[in-house]
C-alpha positions in Angstrom: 163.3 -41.0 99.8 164.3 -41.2 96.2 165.6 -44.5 94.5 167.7 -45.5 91.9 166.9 -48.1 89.3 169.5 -51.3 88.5 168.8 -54.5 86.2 164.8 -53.9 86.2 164.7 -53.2 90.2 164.1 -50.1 91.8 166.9 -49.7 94.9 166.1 -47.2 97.4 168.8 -44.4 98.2 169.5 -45.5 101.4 170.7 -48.9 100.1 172.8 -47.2 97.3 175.0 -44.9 99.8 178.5 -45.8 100.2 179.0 -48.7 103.0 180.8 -47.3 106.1 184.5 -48.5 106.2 183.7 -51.2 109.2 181.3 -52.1 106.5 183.1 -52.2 103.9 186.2 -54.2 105.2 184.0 -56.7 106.7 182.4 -57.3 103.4 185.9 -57.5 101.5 186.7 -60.1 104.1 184.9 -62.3 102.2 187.2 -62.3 99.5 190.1 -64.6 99.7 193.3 -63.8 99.2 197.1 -64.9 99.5 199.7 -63.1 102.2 202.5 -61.2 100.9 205.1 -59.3 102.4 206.6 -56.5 100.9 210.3 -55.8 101.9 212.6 -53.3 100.9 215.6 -51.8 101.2 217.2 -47.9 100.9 220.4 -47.5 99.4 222.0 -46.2 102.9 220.9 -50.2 104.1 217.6 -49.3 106.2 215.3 -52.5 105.5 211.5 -52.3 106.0 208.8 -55.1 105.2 204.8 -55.1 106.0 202.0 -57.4 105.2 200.4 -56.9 102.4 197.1 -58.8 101.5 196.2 -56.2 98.7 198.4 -57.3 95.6 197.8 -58.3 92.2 198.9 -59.0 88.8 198.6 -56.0 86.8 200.2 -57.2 82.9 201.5 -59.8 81.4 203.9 -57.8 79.0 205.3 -56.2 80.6 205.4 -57.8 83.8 203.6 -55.5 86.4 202.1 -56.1 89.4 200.4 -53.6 91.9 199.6 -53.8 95.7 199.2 -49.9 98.3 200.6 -49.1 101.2 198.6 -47.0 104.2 199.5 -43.4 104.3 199.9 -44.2 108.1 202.1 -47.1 107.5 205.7 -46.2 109.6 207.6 -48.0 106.2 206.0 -45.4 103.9 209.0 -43.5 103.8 211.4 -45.9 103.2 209.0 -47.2 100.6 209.1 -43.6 98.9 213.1 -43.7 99.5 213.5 -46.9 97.4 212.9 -47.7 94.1 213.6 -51.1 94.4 211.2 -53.9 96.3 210.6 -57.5 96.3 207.5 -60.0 96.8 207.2 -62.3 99.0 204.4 -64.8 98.5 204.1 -66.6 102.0 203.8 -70.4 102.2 201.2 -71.8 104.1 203.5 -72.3 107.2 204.4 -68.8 107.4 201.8 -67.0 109.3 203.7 -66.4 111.8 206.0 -63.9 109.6 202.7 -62.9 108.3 201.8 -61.8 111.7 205.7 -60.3 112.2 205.2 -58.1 110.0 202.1 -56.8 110.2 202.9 -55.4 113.4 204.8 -52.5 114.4 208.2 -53.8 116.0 211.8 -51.9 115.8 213.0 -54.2 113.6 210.8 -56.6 111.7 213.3 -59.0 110.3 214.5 -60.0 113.4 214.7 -64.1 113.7 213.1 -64.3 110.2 215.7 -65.8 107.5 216.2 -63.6 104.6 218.8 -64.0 101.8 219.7 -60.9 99.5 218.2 -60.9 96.2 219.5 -59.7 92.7 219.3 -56.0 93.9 220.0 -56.3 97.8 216.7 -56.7 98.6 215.7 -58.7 101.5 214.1 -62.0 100.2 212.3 -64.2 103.1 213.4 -67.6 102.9 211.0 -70.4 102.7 208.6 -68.4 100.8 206.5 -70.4 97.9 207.5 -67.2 95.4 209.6 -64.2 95.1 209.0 -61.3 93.1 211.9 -58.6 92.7 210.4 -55.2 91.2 211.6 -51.7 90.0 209.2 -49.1 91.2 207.1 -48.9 87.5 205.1 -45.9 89.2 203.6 -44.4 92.9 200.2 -43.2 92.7 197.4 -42.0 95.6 194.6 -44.3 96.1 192.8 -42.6 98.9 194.3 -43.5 102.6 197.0 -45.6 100.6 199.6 -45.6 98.6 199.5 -47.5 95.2 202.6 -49.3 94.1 203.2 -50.5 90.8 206.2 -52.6 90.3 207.7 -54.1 86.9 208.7 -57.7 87.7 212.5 -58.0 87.1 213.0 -61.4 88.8 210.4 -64.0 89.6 211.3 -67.4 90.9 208.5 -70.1 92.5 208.6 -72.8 94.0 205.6 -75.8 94.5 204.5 -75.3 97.9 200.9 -74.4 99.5 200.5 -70.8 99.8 199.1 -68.9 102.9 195.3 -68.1 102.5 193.6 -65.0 104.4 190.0 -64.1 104.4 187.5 -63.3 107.2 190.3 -61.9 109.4 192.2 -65.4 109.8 195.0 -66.9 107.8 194.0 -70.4 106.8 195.7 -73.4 103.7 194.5 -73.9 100.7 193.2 -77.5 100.1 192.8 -77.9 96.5 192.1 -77.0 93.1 188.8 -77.7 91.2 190.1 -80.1 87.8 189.6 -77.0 84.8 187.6 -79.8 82.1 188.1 -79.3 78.7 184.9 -79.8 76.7 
């Protein structure tokens, strides 16, 4: 068995290989994150939206922001058929919609209030921010999708967002004072 050294320590191969992706989920889990869903809509009216717990602030100036798609996902091609999308950070109350979309159903949006933003875009109501995007850029990432957006619109309002990590949705319950020394 060979080995591999890191930061004065000598790691054995078998510790070095790439985690299995059961593995690799579980340890991500760890990481919390806020709930977003994604929503779109083509230019002949066909909506689509999905859970997304992988986006992210990507610049400042300009305003991008990034989050994939799976390449098994039934709204990838209505994703690929748009180049318009919006945001929608989820409030704490919300994971039931979080859950609504995450699933697959014939039509997603049904019983969930949405109002159309600047674009047409499906916004959910009740959601603590909304994001309205231009497609910046559409690039693989391995069994995904990546989408990079440029921020057109943003609007927030001061709610509690909706927390996931481990598997489970859960509230945020506070912020740790930032002292100036």
């Amino acid at each position: 068995m060979g080995s591999v050294q890191l930061m004065n320590r000598i790691i054995p191969d078998a510790l070095t290989s790439a985690p299995q992706p059961a593995e690799f989920r579980r340890v991500l889990g760890q990481y919390p994150t806020g709930v977003t869903v994604i929503t779109a809509q083509t230019a002949a009216g066909v909506r689509a939206g999905v859970t997304v717990s992988s986006f992210n602030t990507l610049s400042l100036d300009p305003p991008l922001i990034l989050w994939s798609l799976a390449l098994s996902a039934p709204s990838l091609e209505v994703f690929r058929h748009t180049e318009r999308f919006a945001v929608n950070i989820l409030g704490e109350d919300q994971g039931d919609v979080a859950l609504q979309f995450a699933r697959r159903a014939e039509d997603k949006f049904a019983g969930v209030e949405t109002v159309p933003g600047w674009s047409g875009v499906p916004l959910i109501a009740g959601a603590v921010a909304h994001l309205e995007c231009t497609v910046y850029r559409r690039d693989p990432g391995g069994d995904h999708e990546i989408y990079i957006g440029r921020v057109e619109r943003a609007e927030a309002i001061d709610r509690t967002p909706l927390v996931y990590m481990r598997g489970a949705f859960g509230k945020f319950s506070g912020m740790v004072a930032n002292e100036k020394k």
